[in-house]
Structures are given as C-alpha cells and as structure tokens.
N, C-alpha and C positions, 0 to 999 in steps of 0.2 A: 169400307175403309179407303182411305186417302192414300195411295201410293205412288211414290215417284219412281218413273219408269227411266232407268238410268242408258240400260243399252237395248232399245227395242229394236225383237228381232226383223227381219223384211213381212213375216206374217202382221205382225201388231202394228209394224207402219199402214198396212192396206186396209190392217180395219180400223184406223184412226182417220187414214183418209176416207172410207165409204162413210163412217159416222158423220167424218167435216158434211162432206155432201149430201145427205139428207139431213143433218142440221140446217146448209144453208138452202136447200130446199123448201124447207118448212118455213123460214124467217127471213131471207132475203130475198122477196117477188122482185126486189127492183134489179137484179143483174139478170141481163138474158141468157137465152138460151146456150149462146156464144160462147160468152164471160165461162162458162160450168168448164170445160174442159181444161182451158186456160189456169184458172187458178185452183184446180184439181193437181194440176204436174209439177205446180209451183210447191202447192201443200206436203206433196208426198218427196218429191224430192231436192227442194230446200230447206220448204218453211219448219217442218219437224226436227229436221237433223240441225237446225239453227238454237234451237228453245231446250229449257230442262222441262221435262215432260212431267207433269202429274196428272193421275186414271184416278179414276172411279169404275170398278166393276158389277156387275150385275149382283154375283156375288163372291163376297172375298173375304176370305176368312185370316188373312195375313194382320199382324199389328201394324198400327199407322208408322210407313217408315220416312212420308215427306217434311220436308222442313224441320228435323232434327238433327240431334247430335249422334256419330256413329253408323254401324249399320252402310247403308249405300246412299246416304243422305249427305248433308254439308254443304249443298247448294245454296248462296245467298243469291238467290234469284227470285223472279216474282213473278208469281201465278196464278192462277182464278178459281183453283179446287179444293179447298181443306177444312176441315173438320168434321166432317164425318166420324160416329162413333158408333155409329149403327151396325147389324150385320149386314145390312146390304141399304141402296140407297131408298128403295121405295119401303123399305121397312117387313122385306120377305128375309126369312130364312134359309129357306131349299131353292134348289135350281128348279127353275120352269123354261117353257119354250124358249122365254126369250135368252136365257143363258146363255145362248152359242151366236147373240144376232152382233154382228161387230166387233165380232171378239171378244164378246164378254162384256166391253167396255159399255159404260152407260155414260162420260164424259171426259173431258178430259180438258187440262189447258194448258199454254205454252209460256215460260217468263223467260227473261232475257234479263240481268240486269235488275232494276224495281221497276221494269216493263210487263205488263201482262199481254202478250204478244195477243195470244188464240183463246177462245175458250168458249168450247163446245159442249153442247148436250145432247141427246138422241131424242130422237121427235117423242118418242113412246115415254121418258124421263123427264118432259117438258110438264113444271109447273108442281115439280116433288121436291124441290128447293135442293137438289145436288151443285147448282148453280153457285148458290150462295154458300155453301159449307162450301165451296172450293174458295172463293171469295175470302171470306171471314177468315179462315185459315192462313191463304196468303198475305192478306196484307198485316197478320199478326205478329208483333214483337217479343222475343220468352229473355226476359232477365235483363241482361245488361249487354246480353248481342242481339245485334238484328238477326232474324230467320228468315227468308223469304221477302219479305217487307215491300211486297209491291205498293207503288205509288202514282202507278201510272199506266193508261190504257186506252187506246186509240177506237174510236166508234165510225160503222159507217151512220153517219147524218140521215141516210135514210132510212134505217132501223131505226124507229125510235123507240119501239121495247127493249131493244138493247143499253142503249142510252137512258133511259125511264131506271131500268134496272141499276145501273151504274150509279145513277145518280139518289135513289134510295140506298145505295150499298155506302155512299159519302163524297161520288167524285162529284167534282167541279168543272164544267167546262172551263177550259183555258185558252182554246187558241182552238182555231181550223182552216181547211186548207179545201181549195175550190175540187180538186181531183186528189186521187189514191195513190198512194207508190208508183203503182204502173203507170200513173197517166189518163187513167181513166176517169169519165166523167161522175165519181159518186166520191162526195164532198167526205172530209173525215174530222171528226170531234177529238179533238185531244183534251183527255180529260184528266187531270189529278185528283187524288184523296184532299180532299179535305181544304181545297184552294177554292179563293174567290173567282167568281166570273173575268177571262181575258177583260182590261179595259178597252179592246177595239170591239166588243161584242156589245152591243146597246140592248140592254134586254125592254119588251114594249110592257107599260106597267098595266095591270088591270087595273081602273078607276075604281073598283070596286071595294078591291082586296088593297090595294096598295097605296104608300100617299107619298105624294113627291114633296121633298124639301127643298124649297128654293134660297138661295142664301142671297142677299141684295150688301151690295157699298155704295154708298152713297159718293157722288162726284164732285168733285172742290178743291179747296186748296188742301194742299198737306197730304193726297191722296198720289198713289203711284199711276 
C-alpha cells in the first residue's frame, strides 16, 4: 500500500535516507565518491523535511491513505508513488528478511507543489514496478479536485534510465540546464507530463524512422 508519511519520525528519516543512498548507488555511477556525503546531509536534513512524503513498505497492511480525502491525507502535492493495491509491492504476503532492511520501506517519493521532487526505489525492489504505481497514482486526478496531480520532474541527464522511465510514464522534456542546484557539473532535464519538446532543444531525426517536412515560399513581389 501506498502511504503518505505525514510526520516521520528521526528513525524513518535515516532509513529513507540509507535507501536514497544505495538507490543512488545502484543508478547514478556518474556522481563521485565525493558528491555521496555531500548530498546525503542535504537529503536527511533538508531535502525530506522540504516534500510530502509518500512510502511504500515491504510489507503493510494499512488502507491506502495518500492522496485522498480525510484521514492524514489532503495534500495537493505531487509525488512519484501511488497505486499500489497489492499486500505488499513484490506481490509477498508475510514478512521475510528483507522486512526490517530500510525500515521496511521498499520506496518512497517526494512532491512539493505538482513537483515530484525525489523518487526512490531500493536496489532489491528495482524492476517490480513500485516505481510506477507510485507514478500512476501521483499524477492521478479523482472527480472534479485535483489529488496530488503531479506535472513535473526534474532528471539528472546522466541517468538516462530515469529519464527513459519518465518519459514512457508521459513526460516531455522541456527545458535543461548545464549544472544542478548546487552548481555542479551534472546537467538536469526538466521534464513535464504530457508537454511537447522545449523549442531550444533540436531533437537529431533518424533518417530511417522519421521525415522531415520542409515548407518552401517562393520570393517576388507581393511577398514579405
């Protein structure tokens, strides 16, 4: 189940951040060795206390309480984790070993706004689609209010599985930017649901697959 973590305690901060960091262990070879501590201090004590938090646990027997009405829910924020209806994400019912690794948690994401700030998986949870039922969820609208309704999500450019992922979930690259927040040299994708390609971004067409339309005016009088 999909649950939004409204007041986590200093435990669940530290195993949201060890999950951050052997998530980006797994998937982002391009930041060094350096970079890990750096934006480990940022994660635990900014970047989480900044976002509405929504988990995914290994296993959890609670009814889905994110992105509704009632309950400790009511956040119109956006987030990368929802729809899960399963008892648990890889499709187990009882507790096994890995029940207690990370605090339970098997992902988790961050929204801000119709920003999906963060959104993590645990290496061992990579490729049992928790990813996208956190997705699918978020960016879903129920009736006549928006719920969560993320619209927007920032990619590092050198990930491009994360990007690849986005971009089958419906975003659009928009716009990017040569370095990150901090200043560092790893470019970032900003990407929107459902938006066409930034016009300063020239995509190169395969000959193959694609045909370019050229449109011609002819020059003379009566022409601007």
């Amino acid at each position: 189940m999909i649950e939004h973590l409204t007041q986590p305690s200093p435990a669940e901060l530290d195993a949201l951040t060890a999950l951050w960091e052997a998530s980006v262990r797994a998937t982002h070879d391009f930041l060094s060795e350096e970079d890990i501590p750096f934006f480990r201090q940022m994660v635990r004590n900014e970047a989480l206390a900044a976002v509405d938090l929504y988990v995914i646990r290994d296993t959890d027997d609670r009814t889905d309480r994110a992105c509704g009405s009632g309950g400790t829910d009511g956040a119109d924020g956006a987030d990368g984790n929802r729809g899960s209806t399963a008892a648990s994400p890889t499709g187990e019912t009882g507790r096994d070993s890995r029940a207690n690794e990370f605090g339970g948690f098997t992902a988790f994401a961050g929204v801000a706004g119709d920003m999906l700030e963060m959104l993590f998986v645990a290496p061992k949870a990579r490729g049992k689609g928790v990813g996208r039922q956190l997705v699918e969820y978020l960016v879903r609208e129920r009736g006549i209010r928006r719920h969560c309704g993320v619209r927007r999500v920032d990619v590092n450019e050198q990930n491009p599985q994360a990007a690849g992922f986005y971009e089958r979930m419906g975003f659009r690259t928009a716009g990017r930017d040569a370095t990150d927040p901090s200043g560092r040299p790893y470019p970032i994708l900003h990407m929107e649901l459902g938006h066409a390609p930034h016009t300063g971004l020239v995509p190169i067409p395969s000959l193959l697959t694609d045909r370019i339309d050229i449109g011609f005016r002819a020059e003379g009088s009566g022409t601007a």
